[in-house]
N, CA, C and O of each residue as an XYZ file, in Angstrom:
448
protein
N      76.590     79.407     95.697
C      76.897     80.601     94.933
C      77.630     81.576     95.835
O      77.755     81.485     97.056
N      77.991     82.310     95.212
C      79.329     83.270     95.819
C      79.471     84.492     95.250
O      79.089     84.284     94.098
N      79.769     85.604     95.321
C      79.905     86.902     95.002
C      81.679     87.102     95.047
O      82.238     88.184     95.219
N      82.397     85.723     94.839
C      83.739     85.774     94.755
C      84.369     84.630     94.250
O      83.670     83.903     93.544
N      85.762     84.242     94.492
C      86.384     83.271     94.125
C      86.338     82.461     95.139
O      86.192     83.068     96.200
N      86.427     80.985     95.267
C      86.226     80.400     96.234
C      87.706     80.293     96.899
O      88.793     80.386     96.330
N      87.394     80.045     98.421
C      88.882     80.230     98.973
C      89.436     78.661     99.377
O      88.674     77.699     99.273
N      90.782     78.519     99.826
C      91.517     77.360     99.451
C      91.089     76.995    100.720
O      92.024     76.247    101.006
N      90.314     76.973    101.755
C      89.775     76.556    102.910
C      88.572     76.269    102.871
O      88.165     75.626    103.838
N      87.493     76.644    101.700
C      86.421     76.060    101.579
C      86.547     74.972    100.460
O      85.780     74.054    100.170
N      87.923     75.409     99.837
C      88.056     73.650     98.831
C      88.029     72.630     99.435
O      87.524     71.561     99.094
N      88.786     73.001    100.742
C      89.295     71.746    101.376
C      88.239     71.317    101.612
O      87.849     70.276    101.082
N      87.425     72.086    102.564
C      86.225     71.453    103.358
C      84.912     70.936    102.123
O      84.023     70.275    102.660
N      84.764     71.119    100.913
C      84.170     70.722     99.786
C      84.757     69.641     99.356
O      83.995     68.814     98.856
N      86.134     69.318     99.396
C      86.667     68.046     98.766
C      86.670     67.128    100.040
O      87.119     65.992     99.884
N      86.404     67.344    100.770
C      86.660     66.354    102.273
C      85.058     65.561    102.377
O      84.764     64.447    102.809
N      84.181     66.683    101.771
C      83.025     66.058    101.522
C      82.046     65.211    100.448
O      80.860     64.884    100.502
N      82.975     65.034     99.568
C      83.621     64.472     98.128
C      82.372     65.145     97.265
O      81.509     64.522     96.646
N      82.518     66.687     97.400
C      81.992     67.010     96.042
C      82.844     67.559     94.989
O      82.386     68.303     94.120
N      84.045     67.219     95.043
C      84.720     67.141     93.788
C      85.954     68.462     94.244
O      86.110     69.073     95.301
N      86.664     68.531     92.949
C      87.622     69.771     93.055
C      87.105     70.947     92.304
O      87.295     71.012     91.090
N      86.435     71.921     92.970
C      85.497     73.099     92.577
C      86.615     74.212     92.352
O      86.326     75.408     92.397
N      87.974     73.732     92.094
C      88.795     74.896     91.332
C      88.783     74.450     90.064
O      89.275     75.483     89.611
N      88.657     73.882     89.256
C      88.319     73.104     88.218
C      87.281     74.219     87.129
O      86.079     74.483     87.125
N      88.615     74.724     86.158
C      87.648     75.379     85.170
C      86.131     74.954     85.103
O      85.335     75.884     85.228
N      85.609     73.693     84.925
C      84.480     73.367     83.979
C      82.966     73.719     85.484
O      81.773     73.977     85.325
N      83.814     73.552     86.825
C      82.890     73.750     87.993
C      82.689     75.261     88.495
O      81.982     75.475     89.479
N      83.351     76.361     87.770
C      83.229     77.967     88.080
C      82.170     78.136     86.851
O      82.129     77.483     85.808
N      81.262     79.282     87.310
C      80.293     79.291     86.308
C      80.073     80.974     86.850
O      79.526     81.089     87.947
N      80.396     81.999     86.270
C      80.206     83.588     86.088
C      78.701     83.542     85.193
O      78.314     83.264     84.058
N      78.012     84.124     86.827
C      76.152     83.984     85.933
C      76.227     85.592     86.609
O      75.114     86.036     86.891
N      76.985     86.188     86.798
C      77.066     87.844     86.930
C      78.001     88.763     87.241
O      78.947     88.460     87.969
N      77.887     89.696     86.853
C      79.035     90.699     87.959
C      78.660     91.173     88.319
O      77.462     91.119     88.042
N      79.132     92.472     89.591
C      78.568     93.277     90.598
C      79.680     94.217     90.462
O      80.791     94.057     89.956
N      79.048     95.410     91.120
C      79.934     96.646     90.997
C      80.242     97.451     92.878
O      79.359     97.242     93.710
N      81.089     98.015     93.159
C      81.082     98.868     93.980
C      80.956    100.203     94.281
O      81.872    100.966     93.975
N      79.931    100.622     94.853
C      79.948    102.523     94.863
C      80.303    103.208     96.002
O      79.645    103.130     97.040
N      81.225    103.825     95.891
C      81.825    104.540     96.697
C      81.031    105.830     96.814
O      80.774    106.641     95.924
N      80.787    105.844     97.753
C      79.337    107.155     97.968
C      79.966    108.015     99.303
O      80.269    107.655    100.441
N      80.030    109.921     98.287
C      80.380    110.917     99.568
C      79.236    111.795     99.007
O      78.752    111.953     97.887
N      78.949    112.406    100.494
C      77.817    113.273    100.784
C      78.169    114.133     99.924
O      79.355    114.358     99.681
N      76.815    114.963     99.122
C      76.363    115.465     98.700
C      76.722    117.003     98.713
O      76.740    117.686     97.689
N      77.028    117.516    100.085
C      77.552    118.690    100.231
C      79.294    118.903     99.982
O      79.772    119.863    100.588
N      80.110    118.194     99.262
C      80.938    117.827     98.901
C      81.453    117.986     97.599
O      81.360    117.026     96.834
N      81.941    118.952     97.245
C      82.648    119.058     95.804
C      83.387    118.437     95.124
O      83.917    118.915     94.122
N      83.605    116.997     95.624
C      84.180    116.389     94.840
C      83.317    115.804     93.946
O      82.140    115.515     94.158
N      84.164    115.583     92.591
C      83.196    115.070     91.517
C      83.822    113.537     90.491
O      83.537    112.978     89.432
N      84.952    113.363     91.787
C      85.989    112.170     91.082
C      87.073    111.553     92.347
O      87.454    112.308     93.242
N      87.377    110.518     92.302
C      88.575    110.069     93.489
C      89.233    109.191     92.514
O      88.725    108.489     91.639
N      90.386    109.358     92.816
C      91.460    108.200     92.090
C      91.199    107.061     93.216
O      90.928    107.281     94.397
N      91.316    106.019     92.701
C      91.646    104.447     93.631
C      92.686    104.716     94.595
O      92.299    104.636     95.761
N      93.560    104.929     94.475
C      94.281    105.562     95.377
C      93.839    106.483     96.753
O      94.228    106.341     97.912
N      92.853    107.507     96.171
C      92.716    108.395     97.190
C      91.682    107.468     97.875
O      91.986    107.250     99.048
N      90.728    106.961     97.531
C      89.870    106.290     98.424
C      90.585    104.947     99.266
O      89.931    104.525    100.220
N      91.864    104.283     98.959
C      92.077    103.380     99.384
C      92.718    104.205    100.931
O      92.519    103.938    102.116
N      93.548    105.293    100.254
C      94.375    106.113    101.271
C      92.760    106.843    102.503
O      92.878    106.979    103.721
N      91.977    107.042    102.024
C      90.224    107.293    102.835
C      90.061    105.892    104.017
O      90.071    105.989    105.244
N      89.930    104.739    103.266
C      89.200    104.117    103.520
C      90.289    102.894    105.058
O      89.772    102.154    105.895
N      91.996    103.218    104.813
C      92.687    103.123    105.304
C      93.569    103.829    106.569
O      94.527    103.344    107.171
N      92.737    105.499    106.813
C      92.927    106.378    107.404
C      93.779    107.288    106.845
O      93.618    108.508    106.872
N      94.691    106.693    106.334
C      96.162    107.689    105.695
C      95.177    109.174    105.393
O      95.375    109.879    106.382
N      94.380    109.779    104.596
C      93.290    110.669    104.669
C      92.341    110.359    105.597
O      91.836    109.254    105.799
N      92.016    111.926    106.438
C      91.258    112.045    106.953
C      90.136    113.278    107.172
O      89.566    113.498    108.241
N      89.942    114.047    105.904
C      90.003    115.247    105.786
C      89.386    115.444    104.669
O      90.379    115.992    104.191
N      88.605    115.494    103.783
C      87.760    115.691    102.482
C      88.856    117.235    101.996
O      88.380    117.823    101.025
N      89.756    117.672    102.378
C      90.625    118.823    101.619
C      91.968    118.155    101.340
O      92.754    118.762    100.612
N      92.311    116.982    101.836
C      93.433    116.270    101.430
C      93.156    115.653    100.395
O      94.047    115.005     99.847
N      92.095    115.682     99.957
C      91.759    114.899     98.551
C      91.024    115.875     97.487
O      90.270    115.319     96.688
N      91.169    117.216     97.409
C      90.484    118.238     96.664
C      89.346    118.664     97.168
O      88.976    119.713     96.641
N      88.309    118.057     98.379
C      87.074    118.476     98.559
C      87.207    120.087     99.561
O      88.207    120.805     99.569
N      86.058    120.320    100.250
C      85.830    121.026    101.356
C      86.990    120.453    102.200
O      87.903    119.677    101.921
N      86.590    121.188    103.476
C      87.556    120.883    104.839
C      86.053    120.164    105.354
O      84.886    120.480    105.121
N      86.584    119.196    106.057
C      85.415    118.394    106.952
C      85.765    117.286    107.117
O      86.373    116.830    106.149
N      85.582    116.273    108.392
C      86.015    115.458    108.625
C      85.198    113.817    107.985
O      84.013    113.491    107.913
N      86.085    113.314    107.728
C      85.541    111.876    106.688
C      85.186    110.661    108.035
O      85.861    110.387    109.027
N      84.063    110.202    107.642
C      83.106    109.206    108.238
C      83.119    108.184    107.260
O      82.657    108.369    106.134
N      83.877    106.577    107.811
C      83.732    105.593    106.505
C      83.147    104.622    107.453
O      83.266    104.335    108.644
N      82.160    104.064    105.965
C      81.324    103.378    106.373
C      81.326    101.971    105.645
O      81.007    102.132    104.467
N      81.556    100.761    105.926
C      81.736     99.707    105.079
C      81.358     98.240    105.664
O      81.614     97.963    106.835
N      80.761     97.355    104.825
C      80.284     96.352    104.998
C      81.474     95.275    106.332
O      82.667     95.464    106.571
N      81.082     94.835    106.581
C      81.541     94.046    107.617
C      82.484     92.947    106.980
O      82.389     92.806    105.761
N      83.402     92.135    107.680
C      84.333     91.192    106.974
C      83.679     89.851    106.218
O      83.940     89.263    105.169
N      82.799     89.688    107.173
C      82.164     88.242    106.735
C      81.944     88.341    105.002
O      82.310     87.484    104.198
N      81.157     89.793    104.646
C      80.545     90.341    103.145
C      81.995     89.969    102.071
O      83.178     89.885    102.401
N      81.352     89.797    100.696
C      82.077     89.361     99.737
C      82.437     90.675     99.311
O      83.595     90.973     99.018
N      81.465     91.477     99.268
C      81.500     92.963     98.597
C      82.866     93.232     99.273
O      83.903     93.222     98.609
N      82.851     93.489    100.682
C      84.222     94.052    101.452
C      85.590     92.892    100.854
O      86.701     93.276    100.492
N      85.127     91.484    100.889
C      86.271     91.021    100.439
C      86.889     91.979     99.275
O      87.926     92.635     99.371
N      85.856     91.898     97.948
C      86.722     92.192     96.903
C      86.933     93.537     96.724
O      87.749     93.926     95.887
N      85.987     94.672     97.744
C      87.110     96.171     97.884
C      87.807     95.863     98.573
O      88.525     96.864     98.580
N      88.260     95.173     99.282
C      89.669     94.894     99.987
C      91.108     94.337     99.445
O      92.254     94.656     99.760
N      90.599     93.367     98.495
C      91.323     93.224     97.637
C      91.808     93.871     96.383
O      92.904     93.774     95.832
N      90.999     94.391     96.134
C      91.270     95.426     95.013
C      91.380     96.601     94.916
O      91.848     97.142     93.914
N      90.903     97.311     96.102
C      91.014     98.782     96.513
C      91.964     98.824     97.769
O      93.032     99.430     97.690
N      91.738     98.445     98.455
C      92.539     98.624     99.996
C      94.259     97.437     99.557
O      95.295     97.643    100.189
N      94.214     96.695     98.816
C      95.762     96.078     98.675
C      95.812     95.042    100.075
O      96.740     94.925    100.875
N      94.501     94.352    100.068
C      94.480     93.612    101.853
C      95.545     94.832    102.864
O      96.466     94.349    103.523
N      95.321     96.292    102.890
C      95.837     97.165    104.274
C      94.390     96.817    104.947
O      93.313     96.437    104.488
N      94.913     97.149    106.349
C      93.936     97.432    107.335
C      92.869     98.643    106.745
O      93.060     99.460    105.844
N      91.613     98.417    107.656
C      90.760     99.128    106.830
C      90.709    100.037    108.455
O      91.057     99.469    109.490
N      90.260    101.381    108.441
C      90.599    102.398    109.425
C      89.727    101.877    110.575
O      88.553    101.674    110.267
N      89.981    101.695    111.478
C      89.701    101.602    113.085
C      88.618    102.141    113.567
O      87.979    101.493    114.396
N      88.029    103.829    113.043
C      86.719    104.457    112.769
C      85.406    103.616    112.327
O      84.212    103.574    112.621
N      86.050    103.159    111.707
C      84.853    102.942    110.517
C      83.815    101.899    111.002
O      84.003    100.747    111.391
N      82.658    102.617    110.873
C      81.261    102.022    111.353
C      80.945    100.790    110.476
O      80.307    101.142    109.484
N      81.183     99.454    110.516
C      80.587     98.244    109.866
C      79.167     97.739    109.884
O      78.520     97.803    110.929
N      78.593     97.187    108.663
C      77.287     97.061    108.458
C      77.117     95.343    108.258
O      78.258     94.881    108.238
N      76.442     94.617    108.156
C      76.610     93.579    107.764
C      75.614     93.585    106.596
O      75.747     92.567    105.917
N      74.810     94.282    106.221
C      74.096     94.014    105.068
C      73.999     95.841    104.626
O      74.739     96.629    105.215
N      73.261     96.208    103.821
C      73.195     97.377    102.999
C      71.268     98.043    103.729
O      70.655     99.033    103.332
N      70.848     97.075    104.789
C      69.271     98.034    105.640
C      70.285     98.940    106.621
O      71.078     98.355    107.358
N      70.238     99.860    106.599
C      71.162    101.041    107.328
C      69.701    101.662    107.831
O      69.668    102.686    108.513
């Protein structure tokens, strides 16, 4: 099971081990979805971010909670580590595969 799409490097290594071709409509099976929350502190007036502004956050291009409508104060990002599926698919879908900012403190699971 997977929290994503399977990638064309674990096909290989799945078909090399002859369990079949797992890109194969009838072998994908969606038994859920999952969501992502983008979480800013509390002392923070913002009450909304476009995809954009968080990708431009989470990429460095912003660095500043007043470049995006909030207070003045400096932004701390915090995000799951590469190995995580979660980071795959905000990466893919929020960040546009950019580099994710150089700052940013990585977690490998969500016990902080």
């Amino acid at each position: 099971m997977a929290s994503r799409k399977i990638k064309p490097h674990e096909v290989a290594q799945l078909a090399s081990a002859n369990l079949g071709d797992l890109t194969v409509e009838n072998c994908e099976n969606i038994v859920g979805l999952d969501g992502i929350a983008v979480i800013i502190n509390s002392s923070q007036t913002i009450m909304k971010l476009q995809k954009d502004d968080i990708a431009k956050i989470f990429t460095g291009q912003v660095a500043d909670w007043s470049e995006v409508g909030g207070n003045a104060g400096s932004i701390h990002v915090y995000a799951r580590d590469d190995k995580s599926g979660t980071y795959d698919t905000f990466s893919s879908l929020v960040l546009n595969n950019q580099q994710l900012v150089s700052t940013a403190k990585r977690y490998e699971d969500t016990k902080i």
